[in-house]
N, C-alpha and C positions, 0 to 999 in steps of 0.2 A: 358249564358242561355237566348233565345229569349224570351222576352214578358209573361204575364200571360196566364196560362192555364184556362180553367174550369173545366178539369176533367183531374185525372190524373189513368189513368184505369193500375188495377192491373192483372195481370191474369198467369197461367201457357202457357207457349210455345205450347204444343199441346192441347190445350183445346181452340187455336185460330180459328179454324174450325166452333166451336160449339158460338162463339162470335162475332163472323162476321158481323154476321147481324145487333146485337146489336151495334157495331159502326159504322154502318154503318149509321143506325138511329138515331144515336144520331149527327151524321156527318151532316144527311140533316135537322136535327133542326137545326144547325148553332154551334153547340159545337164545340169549339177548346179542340183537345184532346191529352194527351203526350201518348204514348203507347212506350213502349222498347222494341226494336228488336233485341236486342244483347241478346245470351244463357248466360243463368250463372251458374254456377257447383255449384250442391247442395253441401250445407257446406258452401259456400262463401259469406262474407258481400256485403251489395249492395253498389255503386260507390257512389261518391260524386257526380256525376253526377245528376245520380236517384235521393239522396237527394233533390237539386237543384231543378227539376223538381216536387218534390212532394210541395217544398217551393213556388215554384212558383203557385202552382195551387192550385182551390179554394174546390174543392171536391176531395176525394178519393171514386174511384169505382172500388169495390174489387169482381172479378168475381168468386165467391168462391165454386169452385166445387168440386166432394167427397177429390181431389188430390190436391187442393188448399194447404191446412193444413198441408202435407209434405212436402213443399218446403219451406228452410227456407229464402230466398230471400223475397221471399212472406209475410212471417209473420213478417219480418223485414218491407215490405215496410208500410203495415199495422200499425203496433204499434208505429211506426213514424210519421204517419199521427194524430194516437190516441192521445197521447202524447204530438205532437204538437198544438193538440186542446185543450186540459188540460193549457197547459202551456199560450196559449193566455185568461185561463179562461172561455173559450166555452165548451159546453156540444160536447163531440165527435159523439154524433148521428147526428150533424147537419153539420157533417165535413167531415165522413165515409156511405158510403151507399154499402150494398151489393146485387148483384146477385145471385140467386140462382137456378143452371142449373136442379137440380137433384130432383126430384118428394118431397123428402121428405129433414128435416131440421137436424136429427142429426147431418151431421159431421158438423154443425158450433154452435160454445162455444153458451152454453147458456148466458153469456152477450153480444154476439155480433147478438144473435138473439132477442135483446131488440130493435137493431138499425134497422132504416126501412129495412128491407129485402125482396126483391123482387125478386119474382118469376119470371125466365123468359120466355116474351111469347113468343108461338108458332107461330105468324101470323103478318104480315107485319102490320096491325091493331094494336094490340097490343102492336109490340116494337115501333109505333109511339106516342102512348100513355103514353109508358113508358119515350120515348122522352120530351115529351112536360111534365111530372111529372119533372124532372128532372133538365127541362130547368127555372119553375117557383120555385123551391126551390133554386136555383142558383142566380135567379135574386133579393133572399133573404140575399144573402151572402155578405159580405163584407170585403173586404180586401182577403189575403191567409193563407197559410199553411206554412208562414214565419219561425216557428220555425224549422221547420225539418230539416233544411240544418245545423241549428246549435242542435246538440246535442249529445255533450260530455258525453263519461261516467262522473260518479260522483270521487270522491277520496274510495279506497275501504280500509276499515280497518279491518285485522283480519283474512282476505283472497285477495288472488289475481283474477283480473278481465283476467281471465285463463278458457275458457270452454274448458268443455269436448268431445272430440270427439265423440263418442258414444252415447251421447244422442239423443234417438230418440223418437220422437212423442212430448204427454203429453199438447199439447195445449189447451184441455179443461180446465185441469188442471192449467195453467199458466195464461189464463186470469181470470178461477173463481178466481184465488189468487187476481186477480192484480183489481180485482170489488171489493172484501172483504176490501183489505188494503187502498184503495181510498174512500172509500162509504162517508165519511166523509166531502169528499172535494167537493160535491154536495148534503149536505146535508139538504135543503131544501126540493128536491126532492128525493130522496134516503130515509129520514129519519133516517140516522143514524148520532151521533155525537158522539163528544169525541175523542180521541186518536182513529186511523186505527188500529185494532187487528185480527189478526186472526191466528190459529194452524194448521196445516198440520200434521194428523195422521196416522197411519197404522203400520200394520205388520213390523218386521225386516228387511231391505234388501230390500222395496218396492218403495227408491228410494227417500225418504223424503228430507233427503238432499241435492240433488244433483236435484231438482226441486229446492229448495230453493235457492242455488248459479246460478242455468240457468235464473229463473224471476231475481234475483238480477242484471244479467247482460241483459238479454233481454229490461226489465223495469228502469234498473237502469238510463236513465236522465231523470224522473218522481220527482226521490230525487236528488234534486242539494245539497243539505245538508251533504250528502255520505251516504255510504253502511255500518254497524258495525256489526259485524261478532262476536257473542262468544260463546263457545262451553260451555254446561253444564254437559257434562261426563254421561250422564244418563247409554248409556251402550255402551259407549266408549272403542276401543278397548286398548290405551292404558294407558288411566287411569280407570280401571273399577272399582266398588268397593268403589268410594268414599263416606265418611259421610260427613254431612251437614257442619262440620267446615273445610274440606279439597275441600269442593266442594264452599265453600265463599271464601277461600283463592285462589282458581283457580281463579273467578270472578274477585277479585280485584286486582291480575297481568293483567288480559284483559284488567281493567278498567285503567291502568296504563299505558299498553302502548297507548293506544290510548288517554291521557293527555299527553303524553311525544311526541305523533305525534301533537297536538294541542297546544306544545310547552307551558305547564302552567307552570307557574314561581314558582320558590323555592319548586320544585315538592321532591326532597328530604327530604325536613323539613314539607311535609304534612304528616298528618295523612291518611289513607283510606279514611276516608270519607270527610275530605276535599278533597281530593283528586275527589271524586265523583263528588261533589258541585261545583269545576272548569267545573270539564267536561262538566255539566250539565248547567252551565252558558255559557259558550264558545259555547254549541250550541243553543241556547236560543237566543244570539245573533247574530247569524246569519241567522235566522224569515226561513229559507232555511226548506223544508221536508226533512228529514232524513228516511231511514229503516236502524230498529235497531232487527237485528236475533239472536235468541236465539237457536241454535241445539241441539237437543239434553236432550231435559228436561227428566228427569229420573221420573218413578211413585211414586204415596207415598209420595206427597208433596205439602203441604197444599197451597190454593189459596191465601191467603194473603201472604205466605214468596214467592211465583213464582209473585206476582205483585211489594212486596215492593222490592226485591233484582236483578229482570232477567227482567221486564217489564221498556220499554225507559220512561223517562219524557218529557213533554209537549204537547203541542195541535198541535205540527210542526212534532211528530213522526208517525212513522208506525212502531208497534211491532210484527214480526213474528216468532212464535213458531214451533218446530219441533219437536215430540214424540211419541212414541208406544205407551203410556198412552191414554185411553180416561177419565178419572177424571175430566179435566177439562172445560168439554162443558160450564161452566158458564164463562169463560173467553175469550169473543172476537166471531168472525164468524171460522166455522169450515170444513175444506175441508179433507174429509177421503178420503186418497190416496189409490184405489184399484191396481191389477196388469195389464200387460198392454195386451190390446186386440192385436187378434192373430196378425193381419198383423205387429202391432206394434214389438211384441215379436220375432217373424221370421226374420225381419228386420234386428236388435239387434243381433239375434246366427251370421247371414250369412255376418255381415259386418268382421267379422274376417277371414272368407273363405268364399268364395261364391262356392255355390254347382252346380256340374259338369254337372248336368241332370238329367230329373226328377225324379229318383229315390232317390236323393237327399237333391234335393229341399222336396219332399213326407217324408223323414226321417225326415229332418230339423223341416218341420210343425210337425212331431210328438213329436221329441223331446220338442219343447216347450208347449206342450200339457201335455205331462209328467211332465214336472216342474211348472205346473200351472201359467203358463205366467209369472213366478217370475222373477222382473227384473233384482237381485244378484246373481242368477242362473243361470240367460239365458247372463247376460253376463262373469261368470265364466265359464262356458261352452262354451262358442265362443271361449274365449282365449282359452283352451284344446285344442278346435278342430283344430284352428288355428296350434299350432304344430307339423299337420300331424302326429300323431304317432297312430288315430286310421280312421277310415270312419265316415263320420254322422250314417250310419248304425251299423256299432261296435259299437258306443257310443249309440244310441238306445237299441240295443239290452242288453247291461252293464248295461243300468239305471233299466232295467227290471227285472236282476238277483237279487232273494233274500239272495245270498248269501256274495256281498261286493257292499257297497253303492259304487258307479259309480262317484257321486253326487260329492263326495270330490277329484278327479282326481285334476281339476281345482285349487284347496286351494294348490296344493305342488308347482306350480307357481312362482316365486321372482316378476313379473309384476305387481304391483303396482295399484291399483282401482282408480278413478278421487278421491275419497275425502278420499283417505285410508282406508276403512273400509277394516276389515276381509276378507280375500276372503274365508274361513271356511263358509261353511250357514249351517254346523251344528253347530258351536259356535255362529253364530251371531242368530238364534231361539232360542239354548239354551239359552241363558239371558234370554229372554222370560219366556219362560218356568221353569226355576228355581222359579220364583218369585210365581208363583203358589202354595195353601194349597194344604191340602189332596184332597180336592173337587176337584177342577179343576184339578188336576192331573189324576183323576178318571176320569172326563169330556173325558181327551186326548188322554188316551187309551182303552176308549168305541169308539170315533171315529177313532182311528187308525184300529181296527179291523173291519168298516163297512166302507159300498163304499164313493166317496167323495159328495155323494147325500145328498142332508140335512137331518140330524139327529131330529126328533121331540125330543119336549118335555115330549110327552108320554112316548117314548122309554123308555129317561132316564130317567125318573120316574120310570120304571117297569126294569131298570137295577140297578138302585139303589136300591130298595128293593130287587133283588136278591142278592144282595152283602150282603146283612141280618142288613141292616139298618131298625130298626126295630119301631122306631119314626123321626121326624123332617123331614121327607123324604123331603117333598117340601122345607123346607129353606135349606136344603143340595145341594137340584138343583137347587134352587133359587142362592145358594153364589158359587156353578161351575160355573155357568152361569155368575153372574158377573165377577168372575176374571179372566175368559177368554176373554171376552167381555172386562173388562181395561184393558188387557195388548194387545186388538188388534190379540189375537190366535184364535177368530170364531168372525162372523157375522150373526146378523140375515136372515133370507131365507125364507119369508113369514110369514105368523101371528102366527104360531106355530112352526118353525123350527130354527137353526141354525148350518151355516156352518164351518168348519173348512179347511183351507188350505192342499192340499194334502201334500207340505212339512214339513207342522209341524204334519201330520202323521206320515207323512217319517221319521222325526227324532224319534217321539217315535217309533216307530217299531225299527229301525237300531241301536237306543242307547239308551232307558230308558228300565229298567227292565217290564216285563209285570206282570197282575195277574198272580200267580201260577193258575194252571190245576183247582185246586181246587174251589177256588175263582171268576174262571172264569164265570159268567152265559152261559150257554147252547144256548143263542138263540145266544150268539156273534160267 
């Protein structure tokens, strides 16, 4: 690889038109620039080469337009520069600088619009301006971007460093995680310390996991200390069901084999918690940051036993949590995973068939319209379609009939999900929903009978007194309200509203018994 860069410009293939100019100027300030000319097929890692050239070079300029963010070439060249600046101890805003072609700022993460983000200009004026910015923050830099050429995944234990094909989008998502679990490590400025903590919440089936295993491997040479992987059963498909002593005895087989991967001596003749105490030294010693994932926390579990038995030890870890519970906001930074916006979701059904013509394509977007951009949905439903046996349109029209949920085609399947979950999304809501009192269950079939607009609080106030609740009104919609709300089956929807997902309608309608006739109010 010839000589030091100064910028090593990041950008999509055809958005080179729209950037021209800007190398151009940055060309006749005297910047030495690496730019890649060779295509790379989405899905594929970037060269050692590229590496190479980002190591060499002292700035990344990431031209980052609505399309940037779907290219995962891109978001690799990106998080290797980040990364790499972490790793030499420098703040990455002074490593990474982005462009930005497009009027306004949503598609890029809101941590990576902390980093100077510049607008770019219209007028040969301008981008010499932006020239000469660029060229005097440079002349501030020292040395490069050395690390990126070196970075190894970490050792992964508990899971394998195995992505998933299918996964698409979720980059807002993957950097707010990867600001939350570092904040620490800039603490000064960040103002947070202590252990790196944070939860990943949501709905069943909304992808928590498998966000969690994609950062673990996206981010994962962040933790040279390695990956630890353990599953808490919460509503596991198949260990569901566990109590507190069968759900410690799970823990301490996880904790075992990864002492017996870290080779502790006369691991036989420990007790558990000796056994823990090894582990715990072993990584102690090696000063190395670790992320230590916990999937899977079940609700209805108090904040001291989810710290002393499932949260890592030391100031060297990062503990990441993954649960349908919202209980425990008091524990760590918290990223509630919604479902995924449309182009995202479209995406996702059509990577399994792609549709023939517009008439297709038009079903496609509808059907994930109908499943409320659910991600366990829209990809049980790709796979369906995938075996030809009906049209995008048949299956449209299917999900419509009230007469056989459509929804569960997908579930009779033998194809396998990336992190095995259920391919059932009426079993995997049902857990959910089980967990629910009387209240909340009233809650789910007041909104199953109204559209998926949000539901006030009034309403159900004045649907619950029609059900001949004849005191307590308000703490009765007070305690529907919360147990919907911690198990993640509604959200709120302005100051007085909350929503509930059309498929956990869908399920009460198709499979929970409804009020009788009688008991029904008049206005539902």
């Amino acid at each position: 690889m010839p000589g030091i860069y100064d910028t090593f410009f990041s950008y999509r293939r055809h958005d080179l038109p729209r950037a021209q100019p800007l190398l151009q100027a940055l060309a006749s300030a005297g910047l030495r620039i690496f730019r890649d000319e060779t295509a790379i097929d989405e899905g594929t890692s970037i060269t050692q080469e590229i590496r190479e050239a980002i190591a060499s070079s002292k700035l990344l300029v990431a031209f980052y337009s609505s399309t940037y963010p779907l290219s995962s070439a891109c978001q690799e060249e990106l998080v290797s520069a980040w990364l790499a600046a972490q790793q030499a101890g420098e703040l990455p805003q002074h490593r990474v600088r982005l462009i930005n072609p497009e009027p306004a700022f949503d598609h890029i993460p809101a941590p990576l619009r902390d980093l100077k983000a510049h607008t770019l200009p219209k007028d040969a004026t301008g981008l010499a301006a932006l020239a000469r910015v660029f060229q005097a923050h440079l002349a501030s830099l020292e040395g490069v971007l050395a690390a990126a050429a070196r970075q190894p995944l970490p050792e992964y234990h508990g899971m394998g460093p195995v992505r998933a094909p299918n996964f698409v989008g979720r980059v807002h998502a993957l950097w707010e995680l990867h600001a939350k679990l570092t904040a620490n490590r800039i603490g000064l400025i960040s103002g947070v310390y202590g252990q790196g903590t944070a939860q990943v919440r949501g709905l069943g089936g909304n992808g928590k996991t498998l966000l969690a295993r994609e950062y673990a491997l996206r981010f994962g040479p962040a933790y040279p200390g390695g990956v630890f992987w353990l599953n808490a059963y919460g509503n596991d498909d198949s260990k569901e069901g566990l109590d507190e002593e069968s759900r410690l005895a799970a823990r301490q087989d996880q904790l075992r084999r990864f002492a017996m991967e870290f080779r502790v001596k006369g691991l036989e003749r420990l007790k558990p918690e000796e056994i823990e105490a090894a582990l715990w030294s072993k990584l102690a010693a090696r000063g190395t940051e670790y992320l230590w994932i916990v999937d899977d926390v079940p609700s209805g579990v108090a904040a001291s036993y989810l710290q002393r038995y499932w949260f890592a030890r030391g100031a060297n870890a990062s503990t990441l949590l993954t649960t349908r519970s919202r209980e425990y906001g008091a524990l760590g930074e918290r990223l509630d995973l919604g479902v995924l916006p449309p182009r995202e979701a479209t995406e996702l059904l059509t990577r399994h068939r792609r549709p023939e013509n517009v008439g297709e394509e038009t079903a496609a977007k509808q059907i994930t319209e109908i499943l409320g951009y659910h991600p366990l949905a829209i990809e049980v439903a790709g796979s369906f379609l995938a075996k030809g046996v009906q049209t995008f349109r048949q299956y449209l029209d299917e999900l419509a009939q009230p007469r056989e949920d459509a929804l569960e085609y997908g579930s009779l399947l033998r194809e396998s999900l990336p992190t095995g979950h259920d391919r059932s999304i009426t079993r995997t809501l049902l857990k959910s929903i089980k967990l629910l009192g009387k209240e909340g269950m009233d809650f789910l079939r007041l909104a199953s009978v109204l559209a998926v607009a949000p539901i006030s609080i009034r309403i159900v106030h004045e649907v619950f007194e029609a059900l001949g609740l004849e005191t307590a009104i308000s703490e009765n919609v007070l305690t529907a309200l919360d147990q919907a709300e911690s198990l993640s089956l509604c959200e709120t929807a302005g100051p007085d509203g909350r929503r509930v997902h059309t498929l956990i309608s869908r399920v009460v309608r198709f499979h929970l018994q409804f009020w009788s006739a009688r008991e029904c109010p008049r206005r539902c």
